[in-house]
TORTOR-583556 format. One line per field, with one value per residue (C-alpha): chain; residue number from 1; residue in three letters; x, y, z. Coordinates in steps of 0.5 Angstrom, whole numbers. Layout:
N
chain: [A	...]
resi: [NUM	...]
resn: [ALA	...]
xx: [X	...]
yy: [Y	...]
zz: [Z	...]
end
This chain:
589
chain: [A	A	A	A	A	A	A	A	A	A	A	A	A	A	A	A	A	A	A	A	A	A	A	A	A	A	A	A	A	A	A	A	A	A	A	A	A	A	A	A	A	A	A	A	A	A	A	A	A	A	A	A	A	A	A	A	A	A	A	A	A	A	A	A	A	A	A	A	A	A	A	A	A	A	A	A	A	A	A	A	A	A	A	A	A	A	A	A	A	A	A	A	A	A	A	A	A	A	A	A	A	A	A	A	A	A	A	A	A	A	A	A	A	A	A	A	A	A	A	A	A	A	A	A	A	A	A	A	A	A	A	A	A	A	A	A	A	A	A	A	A	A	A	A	A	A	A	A	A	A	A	A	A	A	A	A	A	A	A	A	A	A	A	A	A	A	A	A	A	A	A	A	A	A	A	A	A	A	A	A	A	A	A	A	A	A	A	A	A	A	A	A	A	A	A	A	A	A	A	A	A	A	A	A	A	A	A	A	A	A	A	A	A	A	A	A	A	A	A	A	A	A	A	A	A	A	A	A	A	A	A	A	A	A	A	A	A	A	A	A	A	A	A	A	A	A	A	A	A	A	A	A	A	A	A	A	A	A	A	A	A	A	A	A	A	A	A	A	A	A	A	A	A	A	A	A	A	A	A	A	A	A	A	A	A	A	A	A	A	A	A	A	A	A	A	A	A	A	A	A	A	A	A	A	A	A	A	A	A	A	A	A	A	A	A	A	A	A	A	A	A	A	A	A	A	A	A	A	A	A	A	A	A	A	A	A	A	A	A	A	A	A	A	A	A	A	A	A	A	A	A	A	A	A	A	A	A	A	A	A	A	A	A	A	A	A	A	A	A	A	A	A	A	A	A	A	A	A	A	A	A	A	A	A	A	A	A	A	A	A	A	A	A	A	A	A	A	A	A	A	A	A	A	A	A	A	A	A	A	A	A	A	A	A	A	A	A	A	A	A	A	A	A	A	A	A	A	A	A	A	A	A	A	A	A	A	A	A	A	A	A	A	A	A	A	A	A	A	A	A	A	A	A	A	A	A	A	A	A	A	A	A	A	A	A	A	A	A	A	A	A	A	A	A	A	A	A	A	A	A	A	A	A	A	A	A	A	A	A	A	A	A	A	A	A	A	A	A	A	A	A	A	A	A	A	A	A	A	A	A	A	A	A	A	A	A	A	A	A	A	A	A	A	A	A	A	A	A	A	A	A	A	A	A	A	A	A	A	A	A	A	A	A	A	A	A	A	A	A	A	A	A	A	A	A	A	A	A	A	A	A	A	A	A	A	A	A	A	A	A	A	A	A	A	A	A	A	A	A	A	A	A	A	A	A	A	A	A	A]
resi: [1	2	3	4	5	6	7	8	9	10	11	12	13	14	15	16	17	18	19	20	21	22	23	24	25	26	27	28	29	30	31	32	33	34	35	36	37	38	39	40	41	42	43	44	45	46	47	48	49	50	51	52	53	54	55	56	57	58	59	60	61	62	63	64	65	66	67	68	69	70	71	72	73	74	75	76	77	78	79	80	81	82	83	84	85	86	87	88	89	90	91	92	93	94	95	96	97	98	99	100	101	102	103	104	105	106	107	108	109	110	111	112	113	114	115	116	117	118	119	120	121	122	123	124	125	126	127	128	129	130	131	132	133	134	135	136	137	138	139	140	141	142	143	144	145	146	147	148	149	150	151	152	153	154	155	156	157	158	159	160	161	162	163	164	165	166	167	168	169	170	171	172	173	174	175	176	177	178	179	180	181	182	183	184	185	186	187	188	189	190	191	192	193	194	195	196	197	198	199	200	201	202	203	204	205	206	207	208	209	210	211	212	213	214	215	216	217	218	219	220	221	222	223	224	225	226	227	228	229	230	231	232	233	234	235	236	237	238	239	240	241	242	243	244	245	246	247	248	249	250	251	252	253	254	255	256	257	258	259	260	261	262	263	264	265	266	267	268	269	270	271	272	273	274	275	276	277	278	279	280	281	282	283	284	285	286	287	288	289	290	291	292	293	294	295	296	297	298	299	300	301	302	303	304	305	306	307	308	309	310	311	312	313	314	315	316	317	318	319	320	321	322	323	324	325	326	327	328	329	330	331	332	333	334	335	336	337	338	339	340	341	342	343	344	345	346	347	348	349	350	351	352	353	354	355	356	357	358	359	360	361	362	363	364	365	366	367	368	369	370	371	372	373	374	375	376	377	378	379	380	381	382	383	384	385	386	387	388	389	390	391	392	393	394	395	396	397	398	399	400	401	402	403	404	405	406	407	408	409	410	411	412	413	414	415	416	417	418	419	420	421	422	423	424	425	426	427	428	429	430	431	432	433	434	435	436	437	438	439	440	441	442	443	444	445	446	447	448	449	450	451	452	453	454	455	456	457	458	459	460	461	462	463	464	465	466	467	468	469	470	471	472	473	474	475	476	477	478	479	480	481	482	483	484	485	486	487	488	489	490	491	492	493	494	495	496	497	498	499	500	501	502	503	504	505	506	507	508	509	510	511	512	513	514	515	516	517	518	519	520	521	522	523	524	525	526	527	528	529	530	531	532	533	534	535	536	537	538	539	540	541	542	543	544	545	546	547	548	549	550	551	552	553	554	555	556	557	558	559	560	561	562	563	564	565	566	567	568	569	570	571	572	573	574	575	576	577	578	579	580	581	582	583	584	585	586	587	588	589]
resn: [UNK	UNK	UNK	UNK	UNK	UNK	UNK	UNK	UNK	UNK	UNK	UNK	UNK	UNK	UNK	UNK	UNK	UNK	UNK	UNK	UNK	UNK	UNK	UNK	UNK	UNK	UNK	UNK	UNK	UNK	UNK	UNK	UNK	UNK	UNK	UNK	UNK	UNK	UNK	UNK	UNK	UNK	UNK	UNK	UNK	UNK	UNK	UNK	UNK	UNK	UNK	UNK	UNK	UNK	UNK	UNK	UNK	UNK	UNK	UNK	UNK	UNK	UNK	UNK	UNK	UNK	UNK	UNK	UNK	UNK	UNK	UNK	UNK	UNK	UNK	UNK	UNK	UNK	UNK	UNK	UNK	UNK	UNK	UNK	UNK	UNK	UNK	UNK	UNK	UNK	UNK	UNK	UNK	UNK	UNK	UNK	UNK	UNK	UNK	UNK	UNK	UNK	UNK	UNK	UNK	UNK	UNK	UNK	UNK	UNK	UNK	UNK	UNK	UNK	UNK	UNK	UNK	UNK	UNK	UNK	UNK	UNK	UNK	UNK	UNK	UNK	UNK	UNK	UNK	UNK	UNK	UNK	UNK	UNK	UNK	UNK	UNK	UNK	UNK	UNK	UNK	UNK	UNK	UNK	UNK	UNK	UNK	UNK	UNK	UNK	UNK	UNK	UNK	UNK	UNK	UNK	UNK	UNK	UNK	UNK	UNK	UNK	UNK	UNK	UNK	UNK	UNK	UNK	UNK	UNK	UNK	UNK	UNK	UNK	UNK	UNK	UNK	UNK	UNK	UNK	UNK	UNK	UNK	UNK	UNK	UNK	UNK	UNK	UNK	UNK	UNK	UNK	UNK	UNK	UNK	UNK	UNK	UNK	UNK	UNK	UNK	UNK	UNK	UNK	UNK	UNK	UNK	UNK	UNK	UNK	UNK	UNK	UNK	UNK	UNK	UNK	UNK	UNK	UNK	UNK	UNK	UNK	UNK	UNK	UNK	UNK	UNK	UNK	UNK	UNK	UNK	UNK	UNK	UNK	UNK	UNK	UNK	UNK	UNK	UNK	UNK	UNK	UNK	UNK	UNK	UNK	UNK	UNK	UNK	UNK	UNK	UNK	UNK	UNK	UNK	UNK	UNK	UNK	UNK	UNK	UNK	UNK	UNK	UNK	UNK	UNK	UNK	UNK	UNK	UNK	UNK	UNK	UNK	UNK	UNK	UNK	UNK	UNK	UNK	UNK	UNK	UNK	UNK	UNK	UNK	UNK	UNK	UNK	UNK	UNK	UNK	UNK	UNK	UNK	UNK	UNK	UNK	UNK	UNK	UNK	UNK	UNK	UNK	UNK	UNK	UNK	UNK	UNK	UNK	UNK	UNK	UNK	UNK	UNK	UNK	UNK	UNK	UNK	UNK	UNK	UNK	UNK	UNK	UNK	UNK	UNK	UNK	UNK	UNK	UNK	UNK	UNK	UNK	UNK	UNK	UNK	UNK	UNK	UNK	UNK	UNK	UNK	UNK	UNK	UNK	UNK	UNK	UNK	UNK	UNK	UNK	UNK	UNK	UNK	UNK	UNK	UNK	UNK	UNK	UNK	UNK	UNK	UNK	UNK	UNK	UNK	UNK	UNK	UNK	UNK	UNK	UNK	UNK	UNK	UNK	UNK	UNK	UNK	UNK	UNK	UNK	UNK	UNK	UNK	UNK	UNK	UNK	UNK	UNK	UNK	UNK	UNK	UNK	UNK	UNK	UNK	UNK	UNK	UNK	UNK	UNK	UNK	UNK	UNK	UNK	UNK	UNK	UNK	UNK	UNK	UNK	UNK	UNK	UNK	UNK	UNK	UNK	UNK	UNK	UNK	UNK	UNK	UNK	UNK	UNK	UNK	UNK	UNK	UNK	UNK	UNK	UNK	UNK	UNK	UNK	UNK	UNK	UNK	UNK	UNK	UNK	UNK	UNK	UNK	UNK	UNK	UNK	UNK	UNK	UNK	UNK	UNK	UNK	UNK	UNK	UNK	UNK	UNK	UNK	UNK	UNK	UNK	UNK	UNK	UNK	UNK	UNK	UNK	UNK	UNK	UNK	UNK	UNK	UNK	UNK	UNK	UNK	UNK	UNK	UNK	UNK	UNK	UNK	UNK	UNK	UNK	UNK	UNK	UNK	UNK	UNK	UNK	UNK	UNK	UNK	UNK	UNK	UNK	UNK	UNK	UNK	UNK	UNK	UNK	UNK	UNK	UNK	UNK	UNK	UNK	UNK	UNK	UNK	UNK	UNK	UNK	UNK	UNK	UNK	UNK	UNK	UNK	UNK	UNK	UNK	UNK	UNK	UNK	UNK	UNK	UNK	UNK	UNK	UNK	UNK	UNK	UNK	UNK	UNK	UNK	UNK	UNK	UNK	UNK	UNK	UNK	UNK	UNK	UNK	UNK	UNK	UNK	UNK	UNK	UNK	UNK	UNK	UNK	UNK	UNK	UNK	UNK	UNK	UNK	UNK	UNK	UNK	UNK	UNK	UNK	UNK	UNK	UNK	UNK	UNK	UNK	UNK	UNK	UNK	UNK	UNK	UNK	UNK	UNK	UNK	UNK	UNK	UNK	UNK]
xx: [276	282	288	294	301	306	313	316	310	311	318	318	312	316	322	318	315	322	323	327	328	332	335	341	342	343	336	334	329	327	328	326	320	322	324	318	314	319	318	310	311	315	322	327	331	338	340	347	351	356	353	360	359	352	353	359	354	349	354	356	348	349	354	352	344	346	341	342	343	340	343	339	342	341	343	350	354	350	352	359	359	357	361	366	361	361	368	367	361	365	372	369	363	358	350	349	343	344	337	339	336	337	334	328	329	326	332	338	344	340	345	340	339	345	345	350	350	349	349	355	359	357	356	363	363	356	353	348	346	338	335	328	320	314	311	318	319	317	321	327	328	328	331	337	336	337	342	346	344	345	353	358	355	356	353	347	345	338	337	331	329	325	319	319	319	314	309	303	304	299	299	303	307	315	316	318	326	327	334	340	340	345	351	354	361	362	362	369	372	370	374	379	380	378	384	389	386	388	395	398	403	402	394	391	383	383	377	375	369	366	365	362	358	355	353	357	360	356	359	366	366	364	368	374	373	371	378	383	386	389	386	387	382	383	381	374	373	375	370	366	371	373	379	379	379	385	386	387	394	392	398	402	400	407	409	403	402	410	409	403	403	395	391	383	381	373	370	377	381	388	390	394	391	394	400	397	398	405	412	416	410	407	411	414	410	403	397	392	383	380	373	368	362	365	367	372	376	378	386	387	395	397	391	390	384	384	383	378	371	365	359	357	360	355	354	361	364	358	360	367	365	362	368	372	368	373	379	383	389	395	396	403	405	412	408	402	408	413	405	406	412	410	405	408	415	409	404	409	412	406	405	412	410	403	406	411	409	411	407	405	402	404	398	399	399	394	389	391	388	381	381	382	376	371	373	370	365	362	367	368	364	357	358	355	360	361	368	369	377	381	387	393	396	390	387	393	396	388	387	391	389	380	378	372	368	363	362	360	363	369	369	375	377	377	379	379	383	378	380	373	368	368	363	358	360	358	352	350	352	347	341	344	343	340	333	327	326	334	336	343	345	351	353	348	342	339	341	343	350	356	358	366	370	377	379	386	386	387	382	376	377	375	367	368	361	357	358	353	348	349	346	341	338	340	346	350	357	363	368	376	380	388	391	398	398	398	397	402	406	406	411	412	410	413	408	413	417	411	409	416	415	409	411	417	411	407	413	416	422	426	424	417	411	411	406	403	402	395	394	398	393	386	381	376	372	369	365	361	360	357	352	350	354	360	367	374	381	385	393	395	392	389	385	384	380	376	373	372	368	364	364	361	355	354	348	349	355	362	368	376	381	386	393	400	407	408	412	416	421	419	420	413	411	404	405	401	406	412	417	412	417	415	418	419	412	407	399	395	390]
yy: [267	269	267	271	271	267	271	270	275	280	280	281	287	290	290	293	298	299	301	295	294	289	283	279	272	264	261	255	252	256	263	260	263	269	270	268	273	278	276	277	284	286	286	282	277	277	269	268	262	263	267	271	274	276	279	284	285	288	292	295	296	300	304	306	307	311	307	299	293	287	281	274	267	261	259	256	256	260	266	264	265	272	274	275	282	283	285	288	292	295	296	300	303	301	300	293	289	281	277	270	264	259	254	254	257	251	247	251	247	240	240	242	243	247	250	257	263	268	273	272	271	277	281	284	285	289	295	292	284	282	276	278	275	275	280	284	283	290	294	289	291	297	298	294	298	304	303	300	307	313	315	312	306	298	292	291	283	280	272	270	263	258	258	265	265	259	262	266	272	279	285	289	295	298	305	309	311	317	320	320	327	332	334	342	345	349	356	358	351	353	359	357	352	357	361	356	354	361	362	355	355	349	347	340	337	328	327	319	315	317	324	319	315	322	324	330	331	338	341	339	340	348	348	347	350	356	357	353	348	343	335	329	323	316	310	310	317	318	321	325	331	329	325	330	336	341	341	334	331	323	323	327	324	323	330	333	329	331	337	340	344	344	338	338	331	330	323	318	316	316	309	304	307	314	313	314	322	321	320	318	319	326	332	332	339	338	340	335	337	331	332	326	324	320	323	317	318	325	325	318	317	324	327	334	334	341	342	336	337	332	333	331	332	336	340	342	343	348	352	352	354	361	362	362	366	371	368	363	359	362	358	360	357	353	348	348	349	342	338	340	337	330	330	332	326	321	321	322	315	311	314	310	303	303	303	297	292	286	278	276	284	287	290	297	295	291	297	302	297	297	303	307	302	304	312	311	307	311	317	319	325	321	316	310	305	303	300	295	292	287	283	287	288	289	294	299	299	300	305	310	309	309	316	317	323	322	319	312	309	306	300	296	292	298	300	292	290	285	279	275	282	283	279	281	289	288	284	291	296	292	292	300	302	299	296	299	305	305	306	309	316	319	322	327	322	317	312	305	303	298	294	293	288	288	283	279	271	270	275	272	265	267	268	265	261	268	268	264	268	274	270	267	275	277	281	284	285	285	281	282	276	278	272	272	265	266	271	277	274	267	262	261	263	256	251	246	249	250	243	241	245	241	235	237	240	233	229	233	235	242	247	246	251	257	258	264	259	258	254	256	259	256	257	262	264	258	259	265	260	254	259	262	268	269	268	270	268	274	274	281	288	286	280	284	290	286	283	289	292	286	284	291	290	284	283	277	277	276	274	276	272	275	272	277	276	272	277	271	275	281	282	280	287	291	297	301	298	300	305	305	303	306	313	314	317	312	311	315	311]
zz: [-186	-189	-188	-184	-188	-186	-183	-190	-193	-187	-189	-197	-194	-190	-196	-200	-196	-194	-202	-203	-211	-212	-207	-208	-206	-206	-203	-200	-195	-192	-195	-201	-199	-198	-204	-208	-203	-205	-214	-212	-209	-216	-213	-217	-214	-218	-215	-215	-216	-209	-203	-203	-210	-208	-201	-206	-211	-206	-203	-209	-211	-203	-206	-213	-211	-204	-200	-196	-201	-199	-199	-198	-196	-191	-185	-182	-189	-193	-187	-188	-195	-195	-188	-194	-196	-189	-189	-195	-194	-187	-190	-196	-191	-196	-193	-193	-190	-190	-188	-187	-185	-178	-175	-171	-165	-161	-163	-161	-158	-161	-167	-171	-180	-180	-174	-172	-167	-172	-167	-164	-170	-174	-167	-167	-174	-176	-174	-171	-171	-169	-168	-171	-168	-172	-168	-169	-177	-179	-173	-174	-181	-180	-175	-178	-185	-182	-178	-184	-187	-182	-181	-184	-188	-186	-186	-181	-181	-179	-177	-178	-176	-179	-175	-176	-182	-184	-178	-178	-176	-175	-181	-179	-183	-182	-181	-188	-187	-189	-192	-187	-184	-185	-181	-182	-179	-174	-176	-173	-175	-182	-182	-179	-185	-190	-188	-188	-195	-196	-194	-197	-203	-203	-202	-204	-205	-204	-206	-205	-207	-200	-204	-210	-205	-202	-209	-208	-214	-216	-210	-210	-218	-216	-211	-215	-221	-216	-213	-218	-212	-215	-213	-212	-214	-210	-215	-214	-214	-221	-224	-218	-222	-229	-231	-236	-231	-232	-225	-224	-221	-221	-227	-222	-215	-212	-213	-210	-204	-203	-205	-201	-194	-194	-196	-196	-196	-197	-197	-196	-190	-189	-190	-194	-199	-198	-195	-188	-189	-187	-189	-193	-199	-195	-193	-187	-184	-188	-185	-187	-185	-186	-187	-185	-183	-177	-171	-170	-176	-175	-172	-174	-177	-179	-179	-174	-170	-168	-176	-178	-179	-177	-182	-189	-195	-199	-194	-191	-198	-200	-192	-195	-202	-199	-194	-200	-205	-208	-208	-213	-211	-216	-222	-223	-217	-217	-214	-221	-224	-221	-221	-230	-231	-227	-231	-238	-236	-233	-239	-244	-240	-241	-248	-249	-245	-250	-257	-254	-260	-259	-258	-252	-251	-245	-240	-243	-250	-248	-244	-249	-255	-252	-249	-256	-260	-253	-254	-260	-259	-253	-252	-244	-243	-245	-238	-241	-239	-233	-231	-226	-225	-221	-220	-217	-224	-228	-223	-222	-229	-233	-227	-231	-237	-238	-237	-232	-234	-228	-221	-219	-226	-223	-219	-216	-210	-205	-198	-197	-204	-204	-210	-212	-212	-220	-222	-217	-217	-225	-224	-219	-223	-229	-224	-222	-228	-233	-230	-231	-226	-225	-218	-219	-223	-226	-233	-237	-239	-236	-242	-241	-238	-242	-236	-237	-233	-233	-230	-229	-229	-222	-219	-225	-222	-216	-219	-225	-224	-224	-231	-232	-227	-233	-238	-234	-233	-240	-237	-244	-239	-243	-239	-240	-237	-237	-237	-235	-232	-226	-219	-221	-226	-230	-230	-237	-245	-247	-247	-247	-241	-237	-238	-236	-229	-228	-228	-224	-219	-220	-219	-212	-216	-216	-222	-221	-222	-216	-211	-215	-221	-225	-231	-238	-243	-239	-244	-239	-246	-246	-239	-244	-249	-244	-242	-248	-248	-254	-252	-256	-256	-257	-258	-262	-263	-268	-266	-259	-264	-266	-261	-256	-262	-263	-255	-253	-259	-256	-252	-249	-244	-247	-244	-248	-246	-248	-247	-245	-243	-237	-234	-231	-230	-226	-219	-215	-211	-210	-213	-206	-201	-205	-201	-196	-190	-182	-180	-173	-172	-169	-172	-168	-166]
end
């Protein structure tokens, strides 16, 4: 007689059915076993070394394939842990499924093994939260999966007990989830907005990692080589039109978003990140269309919800490119012409702060020496790196800097400024990309892909232990670590002097270290070499050469440590909040 499977069978079946190819996770008793079903079954399971590095990695894998990414933990502190890809997922809206163990339902409120609401605690916080049985696993996944797939993406959570999954159950098959339908815009909206297009002095496109996510870049790039409207990428949209692009005001950003009376947003909300739309970055009479998927963004801060269309990107921008054939905005304009002049002052300023020669390097020497060795090595234009960046420094100076030439090849903190994620976002971008039968595309050829971290010293601490998780599943990612000594900036470049602030610090005494403080000089490439990998000490340009182009042939992961100015003396501030002050207009909410 044959045996029937185990819950922990059915749920792997029912992944695998649902075209699951890679889980992310931290196992233990008893989804160990789930995991193991999964192995069976061909897909691969990436373990990880905290559940919080996993649970970002499958959000970012959601983003770069377009489809859920999955994420298996245990319950109680398994479930807490990976809470941090929950907020992650919901505040970038990225699909991610998170499976995750619990006690067995008979001992719920005994005290059992690490026993906890799930349901209730994540309810609040995800598109959907279900407590599967065994007879309900295959509809509870796919109900949980598509829910974290279809309209804006987000996190969908499933519990799922120990008897359940230790328990015998019947064959049963989940439903194939199509891909999401798509949503067009009213006709006479559409014309309504073409029409202003038209009549704008000043008209801008904001693309943001939405439209990447979307897969839009063929269509948004038609629509801007067709009417010349100058364009503004947000940081994880670089590369749905190139970097490189004639039409690109990312040098000139303030000056456009001053300066514009029409500005077209596609795939990116009026938050932090822009300014909420308003005053004093925005023109005070600007008229914004946002185009979203979600009704409920539309109108939010200063968007104007008499002009905003609901519907998906690719479809919407495909409408507005036959509403606005045969006509091209003037490129002679006074508002090209100002947006020029930023651009030649702002480049020629950076040129200026990259040929700073002194020891310790500054971030832009430093940016600018790496970037120059992987040009050579793999120009823009090919898309065969992947850029990955945090840390509140290193993020915002490097974002300048690393041109992107196609979509989905940068990935930073994002709409959440989430510190911890780069280690788990490059783990992703490795399975994206580089596995057999990849899941993510970007760029003329499906060649492999060099991951690159960016990362600064106090975001690189956050998971640093994933380094080890690169090697184990022979991962080449080539990991810069901008040591400064500390979050923002560092106490010292003496080491004396630092040692004296630490005695003061230890002892209770003033003149001690600042709350902001990390380790001076911490030997971080040594976690590369411990597990295998190949670290480098860097301090001069020269040394800095040297080991990108050796790191970036590695294939094994590598880890530079590269030393830079303290920068003690700087005032501490975040670059996205400065002169950001509230104007008398209320948020609409």
């Amino acid at each position: 007689m044959t045996q029937p499977p185990t819950g922990a069978a059915l749920i792997a079946r029912a992944l695998h059915q649902l075209g699951v190819k890679v889980i992310f996770g931290l196992v233990g008793i008893p989804v160990v076993q789930i995991a193991e079903e999964a192995i069976a079954l061909g897909i691969r399971f990436i373990a990880f070394r905290n559940e919080q590095a996993a649970s970002y990695a499958a959000t970012a894998y959601g983003y770069l394939t377009g489809k859920p990414g999955v994420c298996l933990v245990v319950g109680g502190p398994g479930v807490l842990h990976a809470m941090a890809g929950i907020a992650n997922s919901s505040g970038n809206a990225f699909p991610l499924l998170l499976l995750a163990g619990s006690s067995e339902t008979h001992m719920v409120t005994k005290g059992a093994f690490q026993e906890m609401d799930a349901i209730s605690l994540l309810s609040p916080h995800t598109k959907i939260a279900i407590r599967s049985t065994l007879d309900s696993i295959p509809q509870s996944l796919t109900t949980a999966y598509r829910t974290s797939w279809y309209g804006r993406g987000g996190p969908a959570f499933v519990d799922l007990p120990a008897d359940v999954i230790q328990g015998e159950g019947e064959e049963t098959t989940a439903d194939v989830v199509p891909t999401p339908p798509r949503a067009a815009s009213d006709p006479e909206k559409l014309k309504l907005v073409a029409q202003l297009l038209k009549s704008a002095k000043s008209p801008l496109v904001i693309v943001g990692k939405g439209a990447a996510y979307a897969q839009a870049e063929t269509r948004i790039r038609q629509l801007i080589d067709q009417t010349k409207i100058p364009f503004l990428p947000t940081p994880m949209a670089k590369g749905v039109l190139p970097d490189s692009h004639p039409s690109n005001t990312a040098s000139a950003r303030s000056t456009a978003l001053k300066g514009a009376d029409v500005v077209l947003v596609l795939g990116a909300r009026l938050n932090w990140i822009l300014h909420f739309g308003d005053e004093p970055k925005w023109n005070s009479a600007v008229k914004i269309i946002q185009v979203d998927i979600l009704a409920e963004e539309l109108g939010k801060n200063n968007g104007d919800p008499a002009l905003a269309i609901i519907g998906d990107i690719n479809v919407v921008t495909s409408q507005l490119i036959s509403a606005l054939s045969g006509w091209q905005y003037d490129t002679t304009s006074p508002f090209i012409k100002a947006l020029k002049a930023s651009e030649t002052k702002n480049e020629a300023k950076a040129a200026q702060s990259a040929k700073v020669n002194k020891i310790p390097m500054t971030y832009a020497k430093t940016f600018n020496t790496i970037k120059l060795v992987l040009d050579k090595l793999s120009p823009p234009e090919e898309g065969n790196i992947v850029y990955v960046s945090e840390g509140a420094n290193t993020m915002d100076i490097s974002r300048s800097i690393f041109p992107v030439s196609h979509p989905r090849l940068r990935l930073d903190a994002g709409t959440y400024a989430t510190m911890g994620v780069g280690l788990g976002y490059a783990v992703a971008a490795h399975c994206a990309y580089n596995l057999p039968d990849p899941e993510a595309r970007s760029g003329p050829s499906m060649s492999r892909k060099k991951v690159v971290c960016l990362e600064g010293d106090s975001a690189f601490g956050f998971s640093l232990a994933e380094v080890e998780t690169m090697a184990r599943y022979g991962m080449d990612i080539l990991i810069f670590v901008i040591n400064n000594g500390g979050v923002y900036h560092g106490d010292s470049e003496e080491a004396d002097k630092w040692l004296e602030m630490q005695r003061n610090t230890i002892e209770g005494n003033a003149g001690g270290l600042r709350s902001s403080s990390l380790g001076w000089e911490v030997g971080y490439e040594k976690v590369a070499e411990m597990c295998g990998g190949r670290g480098y000490l860097v301090r001069t340009p020269e040394e800095l050469e040297k080991a990108t182009e050796e790191g970036f042939k590695a294939t094994v992961p590598v880890v530079i440590n590269v030393i830079i100015e303290a920068g003690q003396a700087q005032k501490l501030e975040f670059a996205w909040q400065a002169n950001s002050k509230k104007t008398k207009k209320e948020a609409k909410l």
